[in-house]
Biotite code that builds the C-alpha atoms (Angstrom):
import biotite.structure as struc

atoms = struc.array([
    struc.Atom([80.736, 77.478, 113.493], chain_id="A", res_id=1, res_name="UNK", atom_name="CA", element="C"),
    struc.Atom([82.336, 79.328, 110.616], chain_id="A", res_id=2, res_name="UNK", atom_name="CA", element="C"),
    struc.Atom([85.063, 82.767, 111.189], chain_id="A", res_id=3, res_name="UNK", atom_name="CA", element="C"),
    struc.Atom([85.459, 84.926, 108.939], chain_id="A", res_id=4, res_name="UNK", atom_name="CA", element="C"),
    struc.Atom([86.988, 88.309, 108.656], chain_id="A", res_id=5, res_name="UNK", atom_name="CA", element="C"),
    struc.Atom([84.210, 91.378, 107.693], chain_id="A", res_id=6, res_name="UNK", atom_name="CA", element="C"),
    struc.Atom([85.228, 94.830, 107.120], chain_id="A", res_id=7, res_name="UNK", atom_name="CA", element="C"),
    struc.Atom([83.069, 96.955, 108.755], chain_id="A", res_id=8, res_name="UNK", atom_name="CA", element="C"),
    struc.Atom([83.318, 100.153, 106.809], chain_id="A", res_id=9, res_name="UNK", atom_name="CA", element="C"),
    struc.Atom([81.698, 98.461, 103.897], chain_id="A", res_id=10, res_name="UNK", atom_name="CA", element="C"),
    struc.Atom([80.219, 95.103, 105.787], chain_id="A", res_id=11, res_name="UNK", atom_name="CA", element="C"),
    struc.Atom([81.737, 92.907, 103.109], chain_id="A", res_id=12, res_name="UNK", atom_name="CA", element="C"),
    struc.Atom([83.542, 89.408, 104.047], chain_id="A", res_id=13, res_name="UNK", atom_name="CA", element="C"),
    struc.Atom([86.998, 88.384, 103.520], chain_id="A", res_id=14, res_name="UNK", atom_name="CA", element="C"),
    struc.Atom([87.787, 85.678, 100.375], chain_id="A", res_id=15, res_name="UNK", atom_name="CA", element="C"),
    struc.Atom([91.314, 85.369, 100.254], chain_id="A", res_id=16, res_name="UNK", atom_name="CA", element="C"),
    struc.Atom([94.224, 87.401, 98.669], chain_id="A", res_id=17, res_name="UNK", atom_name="CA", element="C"),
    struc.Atom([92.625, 90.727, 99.728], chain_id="A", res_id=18, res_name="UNK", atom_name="CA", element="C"),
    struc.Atom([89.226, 90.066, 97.751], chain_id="A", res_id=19, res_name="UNK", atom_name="CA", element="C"),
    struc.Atom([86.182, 90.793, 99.716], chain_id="A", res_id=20, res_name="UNK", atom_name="CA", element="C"),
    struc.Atom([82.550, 89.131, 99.312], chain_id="A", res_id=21, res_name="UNK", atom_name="CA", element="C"),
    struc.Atom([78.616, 90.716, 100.412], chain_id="A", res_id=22, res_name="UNK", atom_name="CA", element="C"),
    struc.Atom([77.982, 86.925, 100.736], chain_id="A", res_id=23, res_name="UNK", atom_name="CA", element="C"),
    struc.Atom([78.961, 85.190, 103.741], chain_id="A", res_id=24, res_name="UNK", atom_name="CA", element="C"),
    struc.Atom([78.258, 81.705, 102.170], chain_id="A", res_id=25, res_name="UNK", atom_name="CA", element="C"),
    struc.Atom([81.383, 82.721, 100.017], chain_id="A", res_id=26, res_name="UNK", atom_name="CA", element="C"),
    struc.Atom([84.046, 84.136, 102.663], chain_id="A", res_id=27, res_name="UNK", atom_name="CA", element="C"),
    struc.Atom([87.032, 82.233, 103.656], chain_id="A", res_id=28, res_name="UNK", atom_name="CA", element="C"),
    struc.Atom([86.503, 80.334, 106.893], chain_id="A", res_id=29, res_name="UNK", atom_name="CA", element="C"),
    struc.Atom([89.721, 80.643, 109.153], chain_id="A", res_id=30, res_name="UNK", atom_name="CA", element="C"),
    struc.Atom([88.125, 77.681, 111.211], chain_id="A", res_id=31, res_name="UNK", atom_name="CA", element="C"),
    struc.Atom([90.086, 79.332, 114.182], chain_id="A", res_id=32, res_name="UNK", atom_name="CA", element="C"),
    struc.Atom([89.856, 82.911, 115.945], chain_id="A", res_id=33, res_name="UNK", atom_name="CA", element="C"),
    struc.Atom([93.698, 82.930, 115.876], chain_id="A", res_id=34, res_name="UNK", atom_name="CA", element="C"),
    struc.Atom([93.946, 82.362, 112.516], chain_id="A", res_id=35, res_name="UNK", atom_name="CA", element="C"),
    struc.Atom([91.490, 84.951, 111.515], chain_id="A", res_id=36, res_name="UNK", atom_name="CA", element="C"),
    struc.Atom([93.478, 87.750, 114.168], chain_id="A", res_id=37, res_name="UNK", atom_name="CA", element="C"),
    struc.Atom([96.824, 87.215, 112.770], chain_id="A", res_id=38, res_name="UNK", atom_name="CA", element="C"),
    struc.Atom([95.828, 87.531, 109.046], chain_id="A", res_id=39, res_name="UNK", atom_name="CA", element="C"),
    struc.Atom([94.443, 90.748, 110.379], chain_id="A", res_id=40, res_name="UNK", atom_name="CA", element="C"),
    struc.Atom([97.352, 91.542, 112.044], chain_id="A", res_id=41, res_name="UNK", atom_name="CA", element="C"),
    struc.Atom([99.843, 90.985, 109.363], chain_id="A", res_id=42, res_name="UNK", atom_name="CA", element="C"),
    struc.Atom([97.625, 92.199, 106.540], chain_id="A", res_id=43, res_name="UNK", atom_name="CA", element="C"),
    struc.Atom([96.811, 95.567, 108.582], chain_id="A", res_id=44, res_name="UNK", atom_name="CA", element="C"),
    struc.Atom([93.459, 95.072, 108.018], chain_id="A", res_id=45, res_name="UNK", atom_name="CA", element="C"),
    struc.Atom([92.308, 98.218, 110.240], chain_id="A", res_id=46, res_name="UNK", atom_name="CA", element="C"),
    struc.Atom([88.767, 98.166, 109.432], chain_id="A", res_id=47, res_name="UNK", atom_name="CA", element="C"),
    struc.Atom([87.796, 94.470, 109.986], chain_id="A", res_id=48, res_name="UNK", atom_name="CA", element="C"),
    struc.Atom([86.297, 92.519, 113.163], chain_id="A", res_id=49, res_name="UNK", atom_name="CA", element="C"),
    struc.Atom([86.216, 88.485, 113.257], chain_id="A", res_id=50, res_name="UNK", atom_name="CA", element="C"),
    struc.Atom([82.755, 87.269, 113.074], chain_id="A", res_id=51, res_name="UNK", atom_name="CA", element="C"),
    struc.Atom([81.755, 83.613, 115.131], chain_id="A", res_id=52, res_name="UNK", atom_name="CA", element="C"),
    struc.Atom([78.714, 82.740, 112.446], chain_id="A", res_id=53, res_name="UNK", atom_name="CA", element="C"),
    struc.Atom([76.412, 79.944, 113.630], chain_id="A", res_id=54, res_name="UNK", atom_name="CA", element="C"),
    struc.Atom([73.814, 78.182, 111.503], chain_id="A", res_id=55, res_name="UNK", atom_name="CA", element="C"),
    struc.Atom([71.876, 76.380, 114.734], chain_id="A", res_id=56, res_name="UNK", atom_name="CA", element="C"),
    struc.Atom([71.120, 78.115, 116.041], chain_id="A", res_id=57, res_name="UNK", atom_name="CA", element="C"),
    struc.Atom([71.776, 81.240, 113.670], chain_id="A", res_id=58, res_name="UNK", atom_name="CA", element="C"),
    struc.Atom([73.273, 83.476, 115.546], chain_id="A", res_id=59, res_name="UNK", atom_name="CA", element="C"),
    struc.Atom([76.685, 85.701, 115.432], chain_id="A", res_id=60, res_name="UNK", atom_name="CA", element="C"),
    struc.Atom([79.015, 87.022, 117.309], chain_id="A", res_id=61, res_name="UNK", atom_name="CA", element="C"),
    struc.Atom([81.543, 90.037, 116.440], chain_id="A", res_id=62, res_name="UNK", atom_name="CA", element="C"),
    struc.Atom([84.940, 90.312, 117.834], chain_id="A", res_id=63, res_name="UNK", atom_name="CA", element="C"),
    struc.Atom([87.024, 93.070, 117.294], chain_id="A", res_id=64, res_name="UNK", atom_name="CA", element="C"),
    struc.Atom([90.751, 92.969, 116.504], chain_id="A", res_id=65, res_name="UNK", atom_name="CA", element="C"),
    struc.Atom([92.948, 96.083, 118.315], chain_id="A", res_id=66, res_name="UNK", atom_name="CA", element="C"),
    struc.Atom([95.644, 96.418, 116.028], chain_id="A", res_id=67, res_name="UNK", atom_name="CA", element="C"),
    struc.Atom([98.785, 98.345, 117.344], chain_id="A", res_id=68, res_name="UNK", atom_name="CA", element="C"),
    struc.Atom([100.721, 99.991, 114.272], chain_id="A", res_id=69, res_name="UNK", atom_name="CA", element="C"),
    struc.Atom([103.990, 101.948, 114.621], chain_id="A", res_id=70, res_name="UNK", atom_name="CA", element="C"),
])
């Protein structure tokens, strides 16, 4: 199981430093949902939902991320 970070305004994948990917082969995998959230968090990454991506079967699985911001 890979996580990654998409953005889902323009569907693209998260690569690190605020660089974004079409190809999910290439995204950053967090490894953990947790890890994933709070980059979301503290990045304010409005726009983005973690993604569970399974090669066997291939399936995936979104999860969105309710960020509060004051």
């Amino acid at each position: 199981m890979k996580v990654l970070l998409r953005n889902t305004k323009t569907s693209r994948y998260y690569t690190g430093l605020n660089e974004w990917t079409a190809d999910p082969s290439l995204a950053l995998d967090f490894g953990v949902i947790e890890y994933a959230a709070r980059l979301a968090v503290a990045e304010k990454l409005t726009e983005t939902v973690v993604i569970l991506r399974y090669d066997s079967p291939p399936c995936e699985l979104t999860l969105p991320i309710h960020l509060i911001l004051s």
